[in-house]
C-alpha positions in Angstrom: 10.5 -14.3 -14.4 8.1 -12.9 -11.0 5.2 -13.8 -10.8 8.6 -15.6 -9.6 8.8 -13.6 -6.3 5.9 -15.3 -5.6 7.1 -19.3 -6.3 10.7 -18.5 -5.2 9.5 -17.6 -1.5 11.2 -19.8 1.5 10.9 -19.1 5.2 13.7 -17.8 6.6 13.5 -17.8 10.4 16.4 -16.7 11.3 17.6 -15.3 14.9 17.6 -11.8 13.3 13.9 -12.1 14.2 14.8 -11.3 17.9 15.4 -7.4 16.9 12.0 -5.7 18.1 11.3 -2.5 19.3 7.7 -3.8 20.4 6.6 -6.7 23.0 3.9 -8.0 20.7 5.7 -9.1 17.7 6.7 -12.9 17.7 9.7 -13.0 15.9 12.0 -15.9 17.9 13.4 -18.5 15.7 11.8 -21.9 15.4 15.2 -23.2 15.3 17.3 -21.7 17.5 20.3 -24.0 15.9 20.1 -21.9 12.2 22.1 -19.2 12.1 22.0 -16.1 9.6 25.3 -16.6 8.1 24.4 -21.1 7.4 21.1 -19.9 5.9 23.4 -18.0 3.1 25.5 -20.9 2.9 23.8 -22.1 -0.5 23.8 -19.7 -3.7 20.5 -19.6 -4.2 19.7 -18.0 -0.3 20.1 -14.4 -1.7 17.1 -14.6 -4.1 14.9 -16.4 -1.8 15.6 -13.8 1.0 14.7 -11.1 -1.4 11.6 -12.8 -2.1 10.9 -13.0 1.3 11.2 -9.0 1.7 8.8 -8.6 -1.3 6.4 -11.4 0.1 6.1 -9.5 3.8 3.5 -6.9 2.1 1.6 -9.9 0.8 1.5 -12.9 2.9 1.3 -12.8 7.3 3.5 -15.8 7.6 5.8 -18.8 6.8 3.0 -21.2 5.4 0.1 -20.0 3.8 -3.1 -18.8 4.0 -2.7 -19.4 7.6 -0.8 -21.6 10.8 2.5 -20.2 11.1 2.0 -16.5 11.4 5.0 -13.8 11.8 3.3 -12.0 14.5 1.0 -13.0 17.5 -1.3 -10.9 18.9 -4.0 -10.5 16.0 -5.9 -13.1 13.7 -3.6 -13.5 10.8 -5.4 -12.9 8.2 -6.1 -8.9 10.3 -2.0 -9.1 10.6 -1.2 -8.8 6.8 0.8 -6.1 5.6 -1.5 -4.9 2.8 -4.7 -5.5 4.0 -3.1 -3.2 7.5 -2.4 -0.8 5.0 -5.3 -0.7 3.2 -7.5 -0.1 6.4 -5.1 2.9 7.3 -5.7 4.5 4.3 -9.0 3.8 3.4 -11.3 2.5 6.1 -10.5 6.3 7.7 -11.9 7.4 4.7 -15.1 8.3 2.9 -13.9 6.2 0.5 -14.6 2.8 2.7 -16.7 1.2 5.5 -16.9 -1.9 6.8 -19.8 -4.1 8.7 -18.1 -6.0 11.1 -17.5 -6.0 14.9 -14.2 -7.6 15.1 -12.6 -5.7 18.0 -11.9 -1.9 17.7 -12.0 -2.4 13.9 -15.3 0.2 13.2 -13.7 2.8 15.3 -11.1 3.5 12.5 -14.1 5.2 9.9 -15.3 6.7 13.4 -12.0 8.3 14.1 -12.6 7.2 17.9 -9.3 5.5 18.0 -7.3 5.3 20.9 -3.5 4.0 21.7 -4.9 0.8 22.3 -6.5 0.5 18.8 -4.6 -3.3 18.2 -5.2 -2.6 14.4 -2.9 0.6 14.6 -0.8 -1.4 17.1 -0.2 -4.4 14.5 0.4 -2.0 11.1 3.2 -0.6 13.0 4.1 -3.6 14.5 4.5 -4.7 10.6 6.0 -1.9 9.6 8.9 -2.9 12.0 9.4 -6.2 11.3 9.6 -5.7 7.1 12.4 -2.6 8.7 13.9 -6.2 10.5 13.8 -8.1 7.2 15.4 -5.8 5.5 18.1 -4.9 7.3 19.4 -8.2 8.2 19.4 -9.1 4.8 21.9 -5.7 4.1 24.4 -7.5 6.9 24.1 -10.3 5.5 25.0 -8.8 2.1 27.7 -6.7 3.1 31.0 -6.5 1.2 32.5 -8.0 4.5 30.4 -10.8 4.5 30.4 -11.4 1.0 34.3 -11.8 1.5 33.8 -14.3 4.4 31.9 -16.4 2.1 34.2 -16.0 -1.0 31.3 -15.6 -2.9 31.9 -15.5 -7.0 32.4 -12.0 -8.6 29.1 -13.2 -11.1 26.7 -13.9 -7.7 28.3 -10.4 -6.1 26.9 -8.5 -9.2 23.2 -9.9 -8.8 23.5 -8.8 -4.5 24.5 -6.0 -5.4 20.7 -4.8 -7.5 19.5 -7.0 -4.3 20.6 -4.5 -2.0 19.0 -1.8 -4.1 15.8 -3.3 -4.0 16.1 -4.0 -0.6 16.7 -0.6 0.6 13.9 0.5 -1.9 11.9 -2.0 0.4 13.1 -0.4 3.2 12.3 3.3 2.0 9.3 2.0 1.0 8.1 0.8 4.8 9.6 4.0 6.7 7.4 6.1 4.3 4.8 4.2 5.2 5.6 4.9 9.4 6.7 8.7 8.5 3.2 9.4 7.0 1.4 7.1 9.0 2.8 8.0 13.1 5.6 10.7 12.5 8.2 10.3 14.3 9.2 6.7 15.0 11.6 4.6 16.3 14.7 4.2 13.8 16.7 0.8 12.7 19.4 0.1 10.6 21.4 -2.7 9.6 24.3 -0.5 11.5 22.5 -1.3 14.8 22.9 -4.0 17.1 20.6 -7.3 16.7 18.4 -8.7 19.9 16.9 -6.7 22.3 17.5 -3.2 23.0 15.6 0.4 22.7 15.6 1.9 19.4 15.9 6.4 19.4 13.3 8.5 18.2 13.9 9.8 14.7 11.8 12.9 14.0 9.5 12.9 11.5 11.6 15.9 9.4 14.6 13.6 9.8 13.5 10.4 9.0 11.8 12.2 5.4 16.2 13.2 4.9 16.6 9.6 5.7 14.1 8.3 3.0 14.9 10.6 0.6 18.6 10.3 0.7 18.4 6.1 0.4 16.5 6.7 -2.5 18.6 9.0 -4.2 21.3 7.0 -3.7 19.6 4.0 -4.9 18.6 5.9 -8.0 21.4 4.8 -10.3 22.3 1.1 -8.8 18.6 -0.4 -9.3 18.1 -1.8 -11.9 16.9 0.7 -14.7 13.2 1.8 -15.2 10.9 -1.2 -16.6 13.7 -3.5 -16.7 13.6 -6.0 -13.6 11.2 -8.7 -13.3 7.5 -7.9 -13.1 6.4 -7.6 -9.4 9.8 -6.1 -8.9 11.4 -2.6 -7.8 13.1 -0.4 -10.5 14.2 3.0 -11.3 10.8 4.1 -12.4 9.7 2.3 -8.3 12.5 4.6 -6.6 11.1 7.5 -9.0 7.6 7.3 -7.8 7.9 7.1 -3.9 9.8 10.0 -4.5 7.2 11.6 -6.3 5.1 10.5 -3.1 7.6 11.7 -0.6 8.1 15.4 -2.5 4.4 15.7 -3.0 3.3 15.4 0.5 6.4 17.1 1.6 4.9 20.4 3.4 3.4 18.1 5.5 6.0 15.8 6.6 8.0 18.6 7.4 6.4 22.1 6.7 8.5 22.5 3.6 7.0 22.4 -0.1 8.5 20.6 -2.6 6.0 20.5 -5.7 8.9 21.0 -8.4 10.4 18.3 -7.7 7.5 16.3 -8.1 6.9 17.8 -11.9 11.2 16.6 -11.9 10.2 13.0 -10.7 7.1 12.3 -12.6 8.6 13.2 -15.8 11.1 10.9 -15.1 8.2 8.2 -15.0 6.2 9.7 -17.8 9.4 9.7 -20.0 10.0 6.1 -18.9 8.1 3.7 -21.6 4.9 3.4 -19.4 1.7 3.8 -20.8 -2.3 3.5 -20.3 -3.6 0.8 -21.6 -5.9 0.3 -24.4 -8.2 -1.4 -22.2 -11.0 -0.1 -20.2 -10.4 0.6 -16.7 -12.0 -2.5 -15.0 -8.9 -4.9 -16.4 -6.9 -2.9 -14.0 -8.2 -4.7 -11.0 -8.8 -8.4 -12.6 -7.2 -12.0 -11.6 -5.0 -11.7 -15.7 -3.7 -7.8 -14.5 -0.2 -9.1 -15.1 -0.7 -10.2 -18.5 -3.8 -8.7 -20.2 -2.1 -5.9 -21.0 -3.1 -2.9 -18.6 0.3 -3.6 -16.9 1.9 -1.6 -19.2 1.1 1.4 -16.8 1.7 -0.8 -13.2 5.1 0.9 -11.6 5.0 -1.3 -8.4 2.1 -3.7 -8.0 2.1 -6.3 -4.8 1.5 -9.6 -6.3 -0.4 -12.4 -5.1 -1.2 -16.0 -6.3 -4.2 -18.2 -5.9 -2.0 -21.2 -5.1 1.8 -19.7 -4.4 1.2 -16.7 -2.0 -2.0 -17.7 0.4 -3.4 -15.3 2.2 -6.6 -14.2 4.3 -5.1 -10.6 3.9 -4.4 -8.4 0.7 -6.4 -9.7 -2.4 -8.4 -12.6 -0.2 -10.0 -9.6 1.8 -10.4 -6.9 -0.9 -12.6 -8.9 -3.0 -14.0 -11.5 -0.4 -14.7 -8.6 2.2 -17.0 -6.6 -0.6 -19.6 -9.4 -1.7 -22.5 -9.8 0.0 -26.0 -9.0 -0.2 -27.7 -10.2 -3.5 -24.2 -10.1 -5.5 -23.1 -13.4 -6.6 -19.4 -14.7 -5.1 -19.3 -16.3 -8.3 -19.0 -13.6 -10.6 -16.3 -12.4 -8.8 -14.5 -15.5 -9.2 -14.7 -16.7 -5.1 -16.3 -19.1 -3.5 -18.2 -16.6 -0.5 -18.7 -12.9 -0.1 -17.8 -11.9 4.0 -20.0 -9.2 3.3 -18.0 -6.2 4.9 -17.2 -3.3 2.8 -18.6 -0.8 1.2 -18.5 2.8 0.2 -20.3 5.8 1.4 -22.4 8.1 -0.2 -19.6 11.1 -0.4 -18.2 8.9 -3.4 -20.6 7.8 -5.1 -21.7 11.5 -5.3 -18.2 12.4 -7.3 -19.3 10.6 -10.3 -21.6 12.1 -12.8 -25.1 10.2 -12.6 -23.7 8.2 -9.9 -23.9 4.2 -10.2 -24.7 4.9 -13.8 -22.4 7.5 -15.0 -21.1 7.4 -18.3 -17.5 7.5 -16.3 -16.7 3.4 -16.3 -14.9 4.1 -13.2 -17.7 4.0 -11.1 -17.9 0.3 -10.1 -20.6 0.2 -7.5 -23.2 -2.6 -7.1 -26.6 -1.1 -6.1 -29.1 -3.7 -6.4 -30.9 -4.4 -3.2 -28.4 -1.8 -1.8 -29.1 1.5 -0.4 -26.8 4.3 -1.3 -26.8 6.4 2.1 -25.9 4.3 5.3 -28.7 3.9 8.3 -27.0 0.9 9.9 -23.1 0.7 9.2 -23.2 -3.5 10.4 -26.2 -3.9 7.4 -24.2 -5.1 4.4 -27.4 -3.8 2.7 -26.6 -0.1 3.6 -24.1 1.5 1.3 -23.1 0.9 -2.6 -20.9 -2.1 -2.5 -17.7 -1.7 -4.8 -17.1 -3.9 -7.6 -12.9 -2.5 -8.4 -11.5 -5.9 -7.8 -12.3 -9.4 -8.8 -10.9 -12.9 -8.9 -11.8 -13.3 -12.9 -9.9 -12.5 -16.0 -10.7 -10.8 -18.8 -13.2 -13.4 -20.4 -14.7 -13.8 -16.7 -12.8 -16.9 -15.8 -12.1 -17.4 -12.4 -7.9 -17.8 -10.7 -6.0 -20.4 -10.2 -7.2 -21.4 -6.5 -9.7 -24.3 -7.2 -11.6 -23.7 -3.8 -12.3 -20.1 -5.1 -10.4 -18.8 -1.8 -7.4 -17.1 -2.8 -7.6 -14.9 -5.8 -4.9 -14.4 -8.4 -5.2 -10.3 -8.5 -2.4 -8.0 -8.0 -2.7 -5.2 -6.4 -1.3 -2.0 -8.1 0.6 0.5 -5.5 2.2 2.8 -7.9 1.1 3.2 -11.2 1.2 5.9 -14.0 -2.3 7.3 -13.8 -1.1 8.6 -10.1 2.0 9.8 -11.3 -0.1 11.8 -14.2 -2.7 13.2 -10.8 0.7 14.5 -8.9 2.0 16.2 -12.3 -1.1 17.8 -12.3 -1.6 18.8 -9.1 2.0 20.1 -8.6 1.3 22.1 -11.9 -1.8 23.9 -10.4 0.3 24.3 -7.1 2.5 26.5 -9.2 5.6 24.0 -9.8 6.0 24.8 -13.2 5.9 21.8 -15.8 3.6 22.6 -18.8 -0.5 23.7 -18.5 -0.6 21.2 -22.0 0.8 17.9 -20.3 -1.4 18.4 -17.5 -4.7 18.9 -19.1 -3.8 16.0 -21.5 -2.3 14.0 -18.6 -5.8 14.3 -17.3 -8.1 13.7 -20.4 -5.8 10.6 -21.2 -7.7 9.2 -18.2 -11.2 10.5 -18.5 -10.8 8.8 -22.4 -10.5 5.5 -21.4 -13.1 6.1 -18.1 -15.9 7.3 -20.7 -14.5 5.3 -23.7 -14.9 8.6 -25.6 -13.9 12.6 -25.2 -17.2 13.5 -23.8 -15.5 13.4 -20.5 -12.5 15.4 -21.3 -11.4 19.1 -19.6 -10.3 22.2 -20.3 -7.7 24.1 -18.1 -10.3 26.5 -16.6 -11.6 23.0 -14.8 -7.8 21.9 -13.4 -8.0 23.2 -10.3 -7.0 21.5 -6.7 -11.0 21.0 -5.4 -10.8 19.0 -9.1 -7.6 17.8 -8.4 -9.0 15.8 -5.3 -12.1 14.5 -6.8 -10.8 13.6 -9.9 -7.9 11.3 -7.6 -10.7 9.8 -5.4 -12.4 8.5 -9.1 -9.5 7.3 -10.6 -7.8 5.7 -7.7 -10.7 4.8 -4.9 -9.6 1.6 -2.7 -6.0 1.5 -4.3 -4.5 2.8 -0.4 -4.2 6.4 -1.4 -6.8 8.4 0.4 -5.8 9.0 3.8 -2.9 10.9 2.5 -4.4 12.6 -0.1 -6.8 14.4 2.1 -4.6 14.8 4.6 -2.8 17.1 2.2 -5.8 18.7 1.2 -6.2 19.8 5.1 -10.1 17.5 4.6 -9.0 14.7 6.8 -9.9 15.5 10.9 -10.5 18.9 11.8 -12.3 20.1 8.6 -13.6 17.6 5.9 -17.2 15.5 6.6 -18.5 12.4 5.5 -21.0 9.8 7.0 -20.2 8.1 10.2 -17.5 10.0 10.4 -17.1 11.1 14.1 -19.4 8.0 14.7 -22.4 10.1 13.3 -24.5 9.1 10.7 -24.5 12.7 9.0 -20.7 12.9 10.3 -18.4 15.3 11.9 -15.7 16.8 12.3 -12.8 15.1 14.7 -9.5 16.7 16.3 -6.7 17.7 14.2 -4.1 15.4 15.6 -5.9 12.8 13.9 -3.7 13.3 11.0 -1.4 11.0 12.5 -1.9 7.6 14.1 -0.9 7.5 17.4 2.4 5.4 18.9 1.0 2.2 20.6 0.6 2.1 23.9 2.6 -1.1 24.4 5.3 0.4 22.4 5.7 3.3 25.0 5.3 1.2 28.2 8.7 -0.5 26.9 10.9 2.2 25.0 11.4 5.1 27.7 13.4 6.8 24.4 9.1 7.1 22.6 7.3 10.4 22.8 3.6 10.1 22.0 2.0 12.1 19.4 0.5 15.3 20.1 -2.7 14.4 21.4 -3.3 10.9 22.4 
């Protein structure tokens, strides 16, 4: 049924939209005459609602690709969820850089950025309106309500695997604000709606918070590759918490590797599978059908025609074409010649741009591979993971060759295989045999062969890392990753890190993002993080 998230999408502007805990976000009703209890006066209100919760990672507004945008204060193709995301935990990175000028935008490789950043300012200003969206939709699906509405016994039984998804949704954001700022301000569907000052949760809290939703969630959602592609399950709930327990000792100080060997079997055990395909089809305009989503746990999905967007997909593949690559091959229309790698990745592969491991995807011709100007498209390997083309190289479904058809996947097996590992060599327990393999299942399909495979003298955690930047560069994953590694501030180097073409070192608070400072200005009940 999904890619029916993506045709089922409404609007919904409802006067829920008033709840902020920030002065930038526009979120008053167009209609101040719709209610939220008329807008679930027809059947079919649940579903679309639900859609719209799913559809706030992947579009920025109520039309697409652009005009009617869910928050002011930033070009909305900048304001997208994913593409907010995706800057966080990558443009921070060695993993990405990008050209442009736009604002504070370069100061975000450079960790230079202040309170101000309006990047920072507008993820988290996201963050909180999805928390928003979700929990209006949990009054509005209350057994109370429900009641009110005398809504049949059949409909109640779809709400309720609604309202798991949707507090998988929910879990889903505040892990993105726990690893992101810390501690944040904290919203419920138990709170009042329209204006007023959310607390501070703490960041050790908040990590109870998300864990315990989950868990709760665990047996209601529907069960582990059951629900509609595009949508949450069991195996979705299994992985954040995989996520959560695996950065754990840094959330709160407190290790919880086991479990992570616990939840990843869970996955493992669950019917998913690597592909027989090679590793490219991952990242193509077909990845829902051509087979390699047989490993996808959770992918964002977007639509050349139904979900239009200058964010997620759009940028990804738009923003990394330039130079003397041809927008055609990619299946678009124009390259915006922005990002690229640095060096530091390029060197984790074997031979480089032409290792025998098919995972490295770089374009080098007329590039450079070590970056003298960071604004020259010219200067850096651009990255060829993600294109608007299927598997026999035909482009999507947009005709102007604007908006591609390419999910995006944010959870998917070969991650959960990486944390089994990892959490094996961080003395978790699990078995020395199902990590090795877990590994060289990977390596098999990168080299097409075994010539690439390891031994367990190799699985340690400086291989660990690597072998996590090669397999899952640009999928949003690498902030985190070496922020558990402790290589993120204070001790890992890359170029133009520090704003230095060799790079630097930066201060240690830098492992969080800082609370805007608009956000501060307003709720007296904020603490900033240590450090800004």
């Amino acid at each position: 049924m999904l890619k029916t998230i993506k045709t089922v999408f409404i609007a919904f502007t409802l006067v829920f939209f008033a709840q902020s805990c920030e002065s930038d976000l526009d979120l008053q009703p167009e209609d101040n005459r719709l209610t939220a209890d008329a807008a679930f006066e027809e059947p079919g209100a649940y579903k679309a609602f639900l859609a719209k919760l799913y559809a706030g990672l992947s579009v920025s507004g109520q039309q697409g690709p652009a005009g009617d945008a869910d928050l002011s204060g930033l070009d909305e193709g900048f304001s997208n969820y994913m593409r907010l995301y995706w800057s966080m935990q990558e443009l921070t990175t060695d993993e990405a850089v990008i050209g442009w000028n736009d604002g504070t935008i370069k100061d975000l490789h450079a960790q230079t950025w202040t309170s101000g950043n309006e990047f920072i300012r507008t993820m988290y200003s996201r963050i909180f309106y999805q928390v928003a969206l979700t929990n209006e939709f949990l009054r509005q699906t209350s057994d109370a309500k429900l009641d009110a509405r005398s809504t049949e016994a059949s409909l109640r039984g779809d709400i309720q695997k609604y309202r798991a998804e949707a507090r998988f949704m929910r879990a889903l954001t505040y892990w993105h604000a726990l690893d992101l700022f810390g501690n944040v301000p904290f919203v419920t569907e138990d709170d009042p709606i329209g204006a007023f000052l959310p607390q501070q949760i703490q960041r050790q809290d908040l990590f109870d918070y998300i864990e315990s939703e989950l868990l709760a969630i665990e047996g209601e959602i529907t069960g582990a590759r059951l629900n509609d592609y595009g949508r949450a399950d069991q195996a979705a709930v299994w992985m954040l918490l995989s996520k959560l327990y695996i950065n754990a000792e840094v959330y709160t100080g407190t290790a919880r590797y086991s479990d992570v060997v616990t939840y990843t079997s869970k996955i493992i055990e669950s019917g998913f599978s690597i592909a027989d395909n090679p590793y490219y089809h991952l990242f193509l305009a077909d990845n829902d059908t051509n087979g390699t989503q047989s490993e996808v746990i959770f992918p964002i999905t977007f639509d050349g025609l139904n979900t239009q967007s200058f964010g997620g997909m759009t940028f990804f593949i738009h923003a990394a074409v330039g130079g003397s690559m041809v927008p055609a091959d990619y299946g678009i229309n124009g390259g915006w010649a922005g990002l690229r790698t640095t060096s530091k990745l390029v060197d984790k592969f074997p031979g480089e741009a032409n290792s025998a491991d098919g995972r490295a995807l770089f374009y080098t011709d007329g590039q450079t591979k070590e970056i003298a100007n960071i604004s020259n498209f010219t200067n850096g390997y651009a990255v060829e993971k993600f294109r608007n083309v299927d598997v026999n190289g035909v482009a999507g479904s947009d005709p102007t060759g604007d908006i591609p058809d390419t999910d995006f996947p944010m959870f998917r097996l070969a991650d959960a295989y990486l944390m089994y590992a990892e959490a094996f060599v961080r003395g978790a327990g699990g078995s020395a045999t199902n990590a090795v393999n877990y590994i060289n299942i990977l390596r098999e399909r990168a080299y097409g062969n075994t010539s690439g495979n390891i031994t367990q003298s190799s699985l340690n955690l400086d291989f660990i890392l690597a072998e996590r930047s090669r397999e899952l560069f640009w999928e949003a994953h690498r902030r985190t990753d070496l922020i558990r590694f402790g290589q993120f501030s204070d001790q890992g180097l890359w170029p133009w890190k520090g704003n230095v073409a060799q790079g630097r070192t930066t201060e240690a608070f830098r492992d969080l993002m800082p609370l805007p400072a608009t956000d501060l200005g307003i709720n007296t009940n904020l603490k900033q993080n240590q450090g800004y």
